[in-house]
C-alpha positions in Angstrom: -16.5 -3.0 8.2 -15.4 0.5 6.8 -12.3 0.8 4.9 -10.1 3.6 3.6 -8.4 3.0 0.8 -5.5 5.4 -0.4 -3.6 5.3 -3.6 -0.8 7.8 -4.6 -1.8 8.4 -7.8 -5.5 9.4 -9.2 -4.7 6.2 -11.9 -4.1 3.9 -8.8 -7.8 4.4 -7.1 -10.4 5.2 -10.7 -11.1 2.6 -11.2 -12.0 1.2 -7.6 -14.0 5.2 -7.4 -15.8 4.4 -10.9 -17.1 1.4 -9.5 -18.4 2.1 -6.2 -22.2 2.7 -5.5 -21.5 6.3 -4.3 -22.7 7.9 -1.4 -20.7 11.5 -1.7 -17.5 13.2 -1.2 -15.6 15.6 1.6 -13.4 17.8 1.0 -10.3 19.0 3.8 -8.2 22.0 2.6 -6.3 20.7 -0.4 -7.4 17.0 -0.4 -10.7 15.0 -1.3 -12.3 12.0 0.0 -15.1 10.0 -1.6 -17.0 7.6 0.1 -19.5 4.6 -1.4 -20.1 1.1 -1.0 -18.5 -1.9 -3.3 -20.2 -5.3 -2.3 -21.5 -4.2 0.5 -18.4 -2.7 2.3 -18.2 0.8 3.2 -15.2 2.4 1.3 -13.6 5.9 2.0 -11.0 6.1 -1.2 -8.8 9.1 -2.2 -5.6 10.2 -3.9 -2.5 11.6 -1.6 0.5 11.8 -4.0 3.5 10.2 -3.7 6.2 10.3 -1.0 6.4 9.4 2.8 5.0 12.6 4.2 2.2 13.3 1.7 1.1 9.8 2.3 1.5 10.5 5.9 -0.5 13.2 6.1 -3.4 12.0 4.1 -4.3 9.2 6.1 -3.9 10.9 9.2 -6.4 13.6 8.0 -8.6 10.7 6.5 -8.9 8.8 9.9 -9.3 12.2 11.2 -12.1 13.0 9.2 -13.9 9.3 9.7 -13.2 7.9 12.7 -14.6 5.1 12.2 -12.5 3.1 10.3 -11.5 -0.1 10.7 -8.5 -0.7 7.9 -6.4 1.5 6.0 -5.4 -0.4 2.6 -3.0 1.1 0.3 -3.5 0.3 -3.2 -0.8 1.3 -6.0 2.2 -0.1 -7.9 5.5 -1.1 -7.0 8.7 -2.3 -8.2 9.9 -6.0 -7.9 12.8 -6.0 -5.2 12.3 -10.5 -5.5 13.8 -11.7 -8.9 10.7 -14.3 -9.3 8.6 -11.6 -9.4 7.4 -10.3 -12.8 5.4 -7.0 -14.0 1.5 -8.1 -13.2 2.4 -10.5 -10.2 0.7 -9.0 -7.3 2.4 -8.4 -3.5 1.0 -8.7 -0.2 1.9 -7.1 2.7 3.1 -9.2 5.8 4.8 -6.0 7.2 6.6 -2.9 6.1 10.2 -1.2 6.3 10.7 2.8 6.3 14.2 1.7 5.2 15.7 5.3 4.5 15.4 5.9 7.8 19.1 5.4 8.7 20.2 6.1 12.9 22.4 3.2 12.7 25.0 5.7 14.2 22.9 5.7 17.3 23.7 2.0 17.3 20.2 1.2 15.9 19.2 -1.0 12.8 18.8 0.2 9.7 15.0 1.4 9.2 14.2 1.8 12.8 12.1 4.1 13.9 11.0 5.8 17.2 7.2 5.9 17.8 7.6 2.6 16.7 10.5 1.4 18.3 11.2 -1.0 15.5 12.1 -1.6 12.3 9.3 -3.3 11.0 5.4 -2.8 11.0 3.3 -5.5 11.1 0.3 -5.6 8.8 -3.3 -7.5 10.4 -2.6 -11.3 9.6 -6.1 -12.3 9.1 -7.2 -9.2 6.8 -3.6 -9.7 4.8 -4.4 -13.3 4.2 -7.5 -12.6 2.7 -6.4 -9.9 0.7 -3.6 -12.6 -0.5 -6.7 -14.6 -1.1 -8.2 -12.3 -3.7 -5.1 -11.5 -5.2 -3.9 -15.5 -6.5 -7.6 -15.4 -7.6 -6.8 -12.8 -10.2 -3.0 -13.5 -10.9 0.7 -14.4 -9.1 1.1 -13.6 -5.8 3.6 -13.0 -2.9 3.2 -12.1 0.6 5.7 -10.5 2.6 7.5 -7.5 3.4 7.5 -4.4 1.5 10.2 -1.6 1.7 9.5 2.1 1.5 11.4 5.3 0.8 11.4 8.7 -1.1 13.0 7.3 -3.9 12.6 5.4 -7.0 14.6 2.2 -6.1 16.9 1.0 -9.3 20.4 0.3 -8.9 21.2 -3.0 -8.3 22.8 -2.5 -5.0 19.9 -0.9 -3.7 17.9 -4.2 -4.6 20.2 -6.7 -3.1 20.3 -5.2 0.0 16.7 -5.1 0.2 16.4 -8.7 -0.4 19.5 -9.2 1.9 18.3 -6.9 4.6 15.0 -7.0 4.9 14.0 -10.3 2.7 11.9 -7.1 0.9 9.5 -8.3 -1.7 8.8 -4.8 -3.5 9.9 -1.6 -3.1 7.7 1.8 -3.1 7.2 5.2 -1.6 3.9 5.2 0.5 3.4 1.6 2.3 5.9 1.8 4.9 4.9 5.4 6.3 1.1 4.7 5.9 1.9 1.9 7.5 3.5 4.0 10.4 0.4 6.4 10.4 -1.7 3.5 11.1 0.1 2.4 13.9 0.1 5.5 15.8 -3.6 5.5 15.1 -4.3 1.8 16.4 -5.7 1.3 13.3 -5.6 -1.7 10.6 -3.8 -1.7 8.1 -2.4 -3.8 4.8 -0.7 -3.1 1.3 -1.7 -4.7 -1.8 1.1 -3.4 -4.8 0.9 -4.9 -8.3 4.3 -4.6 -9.7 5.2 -1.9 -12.9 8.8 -3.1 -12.9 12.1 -4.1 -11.7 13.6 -1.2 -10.9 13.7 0.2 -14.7 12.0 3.8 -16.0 11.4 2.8 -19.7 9.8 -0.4 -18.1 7.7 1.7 -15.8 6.2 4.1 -17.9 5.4 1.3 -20.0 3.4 -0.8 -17.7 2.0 1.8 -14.9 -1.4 2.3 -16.5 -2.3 -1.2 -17.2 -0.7 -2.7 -13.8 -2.9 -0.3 -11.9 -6.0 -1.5 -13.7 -5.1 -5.2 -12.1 -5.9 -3.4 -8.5 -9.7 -3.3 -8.5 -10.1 -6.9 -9.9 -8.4 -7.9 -6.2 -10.4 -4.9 -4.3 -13.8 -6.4 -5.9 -12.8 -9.9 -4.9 -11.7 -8.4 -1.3 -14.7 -7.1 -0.7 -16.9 -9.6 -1.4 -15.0 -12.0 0.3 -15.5 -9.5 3.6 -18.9 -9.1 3.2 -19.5 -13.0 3.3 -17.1 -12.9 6.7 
């Protein structure tokens, strides 16, 4: 199996980079992909900044550039939309929500999307429940849907309709729209987010470092779990 593994932010995917047994690195215009093997899995891993459409555009150009993969995971951090979630606790995608994309005066629901044609975007069951499987062997963890947007979600009323909604776990800014890449690909794909807080900046900036550390323990047990399959 050959997986592509994207993170938004460089802090999101060093540590999975540092550890991989490397094989090299491509270049495309003004984005990077470096490719190596962890447990004996092929990985393709690289940055592509936050927000919907440079996430968008990354892993189109990444699947573009190795067509040979066979799941897109993104990696990163997220913030808790579930109130029994705390900063650490790992989430699992299930399936994802673009839910800032709003044509409910067309009579649609909310987050619906054509290409699509639905609201949701289902992640692969078997990969996402060994993924979940690695990720309660390192810490807490939820599977279930996450909700994207180009924003950083923290007013209260923003929260409860998530949870209302869309029974949203986690909130972030690159799942849903990878997610969406993937599908117009017919490709793979799944979401692992450790969560960096509950919708507060201070809280944030004081956890994003460490909580993105928590990512390659999972990825390590992923892997190996894969390459036993």
């Amino acid at each position: 199996m050959k997986i592509g593994i994207i993170g938004a932010m460089q802090k999101e995917i060093e540590t999975i980079k540092d550890n991989l047994d490397w094989l090299g690195v491509k270049t495309r215009k003004k984005m990077a992909f470096f490719t190596g093997n962890l447990n004996n899995v092929e990985i393709v891993i690289g940055t592509c900044y936050e927000g919907k459409v440079n996430s968008a555009i990354y892993t189109q150009e990444m699947l573009r550039n190795f067509d040979d993969i066979d799941l897109i995971l993104n990696v990163g951090v997220a913030g808790a939309i579930d109130k029994d979630l705390n900063v650490y606790d790992f989430v699992v995608s299930t399936k994802t929500v673009e839910f800032d994309s709003d044509i409910t005066a067309l009579k649609y629901d909310l987050g619906y999307v054509f290409g699509v044609n639905n609201v949701y975007v289902k992640s692969n069951e078997n990969l996402s429940n060994i993924l979940y499987e690695a990720a309660k062997s390192v810490g807490n963890a939820k599977k279930g849907v996450i909700a994207t947007s180009d924003m950083f979600v923290s007013k209260d009323e923003t929260k409860k309709m998530l949870r209302n909604k869309f029974n949203a776990l986690a909130a972030d800014m690159e799942s849903g729209s990878i997610a969406h890449t993937c599908y117009m690909n017919d490709v793979d794909f799944c979401s692992l987010r450790v969560i960096s807080d509950t919708g507060n900046e201070d809280e944030y900036k004081l956890f994003v470092d460490n909580a993105a550390k928590q990512i390659y323990k999972v990825i390590d047990k992923f892997t190996s779990l894969l390459s036993k399959n």
